[in-house]
N, C-alpha and C positions, 0 to 999 in steps of 0.2 A: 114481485115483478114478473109478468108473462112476458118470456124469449119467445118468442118467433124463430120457429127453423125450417128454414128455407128449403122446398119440396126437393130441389137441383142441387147437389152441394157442387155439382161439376158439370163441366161441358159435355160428357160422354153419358152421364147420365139425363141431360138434359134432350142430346138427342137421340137416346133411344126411346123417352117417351113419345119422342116428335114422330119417330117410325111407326110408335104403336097408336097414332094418331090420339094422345092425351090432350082434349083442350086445355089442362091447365099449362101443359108445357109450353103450346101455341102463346098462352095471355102472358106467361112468363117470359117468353122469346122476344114478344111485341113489344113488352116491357121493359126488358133490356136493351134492345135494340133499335127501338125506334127511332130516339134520338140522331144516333150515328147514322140509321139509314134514311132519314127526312133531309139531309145535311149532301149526302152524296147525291140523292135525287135533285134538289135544288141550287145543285151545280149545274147540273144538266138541263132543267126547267126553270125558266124564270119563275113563272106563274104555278104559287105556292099551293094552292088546291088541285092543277091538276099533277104537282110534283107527289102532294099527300094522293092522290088516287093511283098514280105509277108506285110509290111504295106501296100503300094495302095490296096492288097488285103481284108486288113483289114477295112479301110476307106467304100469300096465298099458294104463289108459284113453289116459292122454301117450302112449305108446306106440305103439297103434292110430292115435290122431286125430293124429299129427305133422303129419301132410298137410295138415291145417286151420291151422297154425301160418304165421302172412302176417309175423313179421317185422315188426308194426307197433308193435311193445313187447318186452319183452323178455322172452326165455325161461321166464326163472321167475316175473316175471308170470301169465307164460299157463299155467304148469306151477300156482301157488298159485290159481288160479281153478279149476281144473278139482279141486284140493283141497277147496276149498272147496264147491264142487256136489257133490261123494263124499261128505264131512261130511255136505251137507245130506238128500242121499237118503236115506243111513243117517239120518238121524233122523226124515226123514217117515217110512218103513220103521217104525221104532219106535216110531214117534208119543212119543218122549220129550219132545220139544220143546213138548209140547201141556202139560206137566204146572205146577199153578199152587199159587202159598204164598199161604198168608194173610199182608199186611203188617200187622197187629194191635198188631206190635211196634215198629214205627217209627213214636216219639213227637220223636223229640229229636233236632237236627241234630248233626253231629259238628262238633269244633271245625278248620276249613279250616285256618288257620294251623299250628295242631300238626300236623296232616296231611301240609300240606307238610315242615313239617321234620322229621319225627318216621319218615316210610314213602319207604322205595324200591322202585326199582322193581317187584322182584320179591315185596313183600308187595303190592303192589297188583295185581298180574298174577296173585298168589296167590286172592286175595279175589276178581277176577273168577271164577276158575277155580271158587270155590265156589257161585256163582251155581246157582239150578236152571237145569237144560238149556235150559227155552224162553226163560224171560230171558236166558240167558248166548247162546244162540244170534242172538238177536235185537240184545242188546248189543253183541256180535263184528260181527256182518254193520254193522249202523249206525256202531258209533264206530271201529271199528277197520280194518274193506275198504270203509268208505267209500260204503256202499249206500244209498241214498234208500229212504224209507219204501215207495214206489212198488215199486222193484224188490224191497224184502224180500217185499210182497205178493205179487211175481208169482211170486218163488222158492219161496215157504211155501205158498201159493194160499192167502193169508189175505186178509183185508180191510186195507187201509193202517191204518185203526183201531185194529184188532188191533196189528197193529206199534208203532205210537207208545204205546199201552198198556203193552206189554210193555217197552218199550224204558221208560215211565216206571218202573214198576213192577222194573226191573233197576238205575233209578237210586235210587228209596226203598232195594230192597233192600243198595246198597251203600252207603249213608248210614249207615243201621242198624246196619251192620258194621264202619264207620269209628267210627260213636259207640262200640260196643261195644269195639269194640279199644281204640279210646280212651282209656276208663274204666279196663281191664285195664291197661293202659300207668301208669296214672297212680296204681291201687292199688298196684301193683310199686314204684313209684317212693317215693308217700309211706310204705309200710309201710321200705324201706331208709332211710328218712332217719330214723323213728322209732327203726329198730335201732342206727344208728351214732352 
């Protein structure tokens, strides 16, 4: 039986070939990681192909800037932030992120409890995903990478204000959503107990 032994047996060997600009480290990198960073991208981009061209962009940027890489956290760490900043260019670039709903419709809290047992993960990762772009952007960076109202300001070159607006206004909007779903949930449900 032919083993296969993997060129990288670790992270530090993996990025010093990246230093020494090794393609095989680069297709190895891409390889590992693409997944997880097509996932962070398409948090931030709706639209799946130009979220896949902000990652190759972002790959390429890792690429260049290895040198900058100290080591003081871990790879893909440092590889998902630089994800993240590609995301955000691309959208100051498009000013999509600037774009704003009327919350007119969010009258009525959703019920938390059914919530919790009713939704997993991935309808809730769903629902974020439906957010518009500057709420969902501002949402992702606050609850999700962990950003202070502070540094979302500095990365949007917004006002901290703005942020915490957006960031409320991302939390109405998925209330609204939850209630709604809710509701759906609970017509499906009572309309089947009616039939059987």
């Amino acid at each position: 039986m032919l083993r296969i032994i993997p060129f990288f047996q670790s992270e530090t060997q993996l990025v010093k070939a990246l230093q020494q600009n090794e393609s095989r480290a680069q297709k190895a990198v891409y390889e590992r990681y693409a997944g997880k960073m097509m996932a962070v991208c398409t948090r931030y981009i709706a639209n799946r192909s130009d979220a896949e061209e902000v990652m190759i962009d972002g790959f390429m940027r890792a690429y260049e800037r290895i040198g900058q890489f100290r080591e003081e956290g871990s790879f893909e760490g440092w590889l998902r932030r630089i994800m993240v900043t590609e995301s955000l260019m691309y959208l100051r670039r498009t000013k999509a992120w600037r774009q704003a709903i009327s919350l007119d419709e969010v009258a009525e809290e959703p019920d938390y409890e059914w919530a919790d047992q009713a939704l997993k993960t991935d309808d809730l990762l769903r629902l974020v995903g439906q957010l518009p772009e500057g709420y969902r952007t501002i949402f992702n960076l606050y609850a999700i990478e962990g950003y202070s109202h502070q540094e979302i300001a500095q990365e949007l070159s917004i006002s901290e204000g703005t942020s915490k607006s957006q960031l409320s206004r991302a939390r109405a909007w998925l209330q609204a959503s939850l209630a709604k779903l809710e509701k759906e949930n609970y017509g499906q449900i009572k309309s089947r107990s009616t039939v059987g």
